[in-house]
N, C-alpha and C positions, 0 to 999 in steps of 0.2 A: 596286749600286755603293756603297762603301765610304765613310765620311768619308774626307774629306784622298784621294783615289783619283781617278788621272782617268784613265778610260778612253780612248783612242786608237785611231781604226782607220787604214785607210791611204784612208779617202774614202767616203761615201757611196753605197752599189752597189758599190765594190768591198769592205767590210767589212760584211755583213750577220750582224745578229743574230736568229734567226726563233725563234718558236713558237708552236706552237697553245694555247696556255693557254686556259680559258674555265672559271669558277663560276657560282653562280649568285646570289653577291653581289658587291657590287665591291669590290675591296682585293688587295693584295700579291699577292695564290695566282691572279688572273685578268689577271694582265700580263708580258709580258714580262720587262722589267726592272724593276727600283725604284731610286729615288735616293733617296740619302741625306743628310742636310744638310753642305756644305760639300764633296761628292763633284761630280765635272766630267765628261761626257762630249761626245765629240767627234770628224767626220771619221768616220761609220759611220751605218748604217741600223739601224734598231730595226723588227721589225715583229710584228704579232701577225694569226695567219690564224685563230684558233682559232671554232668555228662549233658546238660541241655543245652548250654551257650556255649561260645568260643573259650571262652579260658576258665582255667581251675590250678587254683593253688593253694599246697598246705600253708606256708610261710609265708611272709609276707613283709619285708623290710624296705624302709623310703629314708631319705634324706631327712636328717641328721644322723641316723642309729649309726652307730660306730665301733668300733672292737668292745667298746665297755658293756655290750648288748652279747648277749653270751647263751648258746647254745648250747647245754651238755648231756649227755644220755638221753639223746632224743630221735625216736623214730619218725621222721616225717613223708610223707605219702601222697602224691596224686596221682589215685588210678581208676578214677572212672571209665568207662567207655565212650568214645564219642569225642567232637570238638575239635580246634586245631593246634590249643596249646597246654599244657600239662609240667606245672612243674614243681617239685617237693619242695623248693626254697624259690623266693626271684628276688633280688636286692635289685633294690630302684636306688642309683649313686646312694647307696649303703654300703658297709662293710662288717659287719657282725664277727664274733668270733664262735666259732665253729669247733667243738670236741665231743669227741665217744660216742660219736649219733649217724644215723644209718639212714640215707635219703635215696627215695625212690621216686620215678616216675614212669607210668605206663597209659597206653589207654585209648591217647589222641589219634583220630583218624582222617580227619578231614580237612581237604586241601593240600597243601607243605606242611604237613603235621610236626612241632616238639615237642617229644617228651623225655624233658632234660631233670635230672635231681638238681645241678644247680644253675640256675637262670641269671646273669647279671649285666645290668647295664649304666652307662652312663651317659645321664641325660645334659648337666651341668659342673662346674668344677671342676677337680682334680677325677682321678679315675679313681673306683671303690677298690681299696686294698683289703680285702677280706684276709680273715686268721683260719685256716683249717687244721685240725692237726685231730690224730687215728681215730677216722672217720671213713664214711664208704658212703660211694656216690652211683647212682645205679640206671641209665636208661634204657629203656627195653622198645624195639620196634627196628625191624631192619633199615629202616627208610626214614627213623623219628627217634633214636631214641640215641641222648646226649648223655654222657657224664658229667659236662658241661658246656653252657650255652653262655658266650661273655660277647659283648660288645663293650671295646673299647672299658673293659675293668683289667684288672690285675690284682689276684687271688692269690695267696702263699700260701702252698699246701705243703704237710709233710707228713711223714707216717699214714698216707692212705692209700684204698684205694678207690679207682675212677674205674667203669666202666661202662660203656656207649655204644649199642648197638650198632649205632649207623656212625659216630663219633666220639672218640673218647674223651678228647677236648675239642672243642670249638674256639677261635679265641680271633673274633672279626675286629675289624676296621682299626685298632689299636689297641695300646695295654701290653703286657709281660709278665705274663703267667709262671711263678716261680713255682716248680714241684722237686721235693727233697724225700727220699728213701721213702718211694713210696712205690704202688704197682700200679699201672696202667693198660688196659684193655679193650679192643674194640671188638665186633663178634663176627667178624669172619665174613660177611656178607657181599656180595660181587662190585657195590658202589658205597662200600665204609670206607671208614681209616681212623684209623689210631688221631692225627692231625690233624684240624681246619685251620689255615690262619690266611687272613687276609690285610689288605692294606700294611702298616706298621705293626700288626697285631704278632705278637714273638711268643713262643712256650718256651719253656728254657727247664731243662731237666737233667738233675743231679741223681747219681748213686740210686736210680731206683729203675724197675725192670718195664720193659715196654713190649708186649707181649702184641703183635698183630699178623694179619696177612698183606693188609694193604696200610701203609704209614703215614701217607702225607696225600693232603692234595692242595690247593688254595696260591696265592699269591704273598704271602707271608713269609717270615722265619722261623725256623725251629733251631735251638742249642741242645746240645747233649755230652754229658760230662761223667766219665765211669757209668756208665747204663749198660745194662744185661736183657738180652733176649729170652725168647720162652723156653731156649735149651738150657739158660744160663751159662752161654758163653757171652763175650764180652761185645757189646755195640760198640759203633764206631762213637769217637769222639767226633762233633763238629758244629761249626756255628752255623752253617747253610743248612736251610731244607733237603738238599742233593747227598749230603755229607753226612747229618747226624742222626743218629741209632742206626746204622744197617747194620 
């Protein structure tokens, strides 16, 4: 999609945009679509089935797209079967903004498989500050499946939710993941967690619930400030991984 272009369909399921794309690196040629900086879509389904080569994805944002690149009422999807990486959004040093859109991924099985709804990384500059806000982010797979997958980005989420089978965020080698009143979920499985973070890489979470059985694992920080457990009793305040949400 085009700068200055804003794509329109007539809703979500009723305007679908499908293909089976899949390389076997990630970039432009393994996604669906691609956005462009200052480009809008909305009101339609984006999806990617593609299951032959290493990667598949519905979305697709690179350096320059920036907040003013604007996602809204959009369903986006990579669920084919097969492959090693799988993901409904991946911002290449992008940042987009992000509203009222329902991102999945499923599918990938081979190798260290992800299958993250949001993929982001930063390859040069500053880190990608993405905009999220009530939105739902979905990974499915005990052993692959992300809410989100960041290296060294830092994404402001608020009013959503994340859910990650094996992860509910990820948040490596640096970056500062800010989430405000929103719910977080990981699915229970004997080697998940709610937390990855590594290096300098921090989550830091406000007034919103952190629903898990296993919380943390990695070499990173975790903040947490008024957060509620899946009883909705009160988590602990604290800025250490040791300390916050119990």
């Amino acid at each position: 999609v085009k700068p200055y272009v804003h794509l329109r369909g007539s809703g979500p399921n009723a305007t679908v945009i499908l293909s089976t794309r899949s390389q076997a690196s990630i970039g432009p040629d393994s996604a669906t679509m691609q956005l462009e900086n200052n480009a809008r879509i909305s009101d339609l389904t984006v999806r990617n089935e593609g299951v032959s080569a290493t990667f598949a994805i519905a979305l697709y944002a690179s350096d320059p797209t920036g907040r003013a690149a604007v996602i809204d009422n959009v369903v986006a999807e990579a669920n084919g079967t097969g492959g090693v990486g799988h993901y409904a959004i991946y911002l290449n040093d992008a940042e987009p903004t992000i509203r009222h859109s329902v991102l999945r991924a499923s599918g990938a099985n081979s190798g260290t498989p992800v299958n993250a709804a949001l993929g982001a990384v930063n390859i040069e500059g500053g880190f990608p500050q993405s905009l999220i806000e009530n939105s739902h982010f979905e990974g499915k797979g005990s052993n692959s499946g992300y809410g989100f997958h960041l290296s060294s980005a830092a994404p402001t989420v608020r009013y959503s939710y994340i859910w990650g089978d094996f992860r509910g965020i990820a948040a490596l080698a640096a970056g500062v993941t800010q989430v405000q009143n929103s719910h977080l979920q990981e699915g229970g499985f004997s080697d998940g967690a709610l937390f990855e973070t590594t290096g300098s890489g921090t989550v830091m979470v406000a007034t919103s619930g952190v629903f898990y059985i296993n919380k943390f694992t990695g070499t990173g920080n975790l903040v947490c400030i008024h957060a509620y457990k899946a009883n909705y009793t009160a988590a602990t305040n604290g800025t250490t991984a040791a300390t916050a949400c119990n």
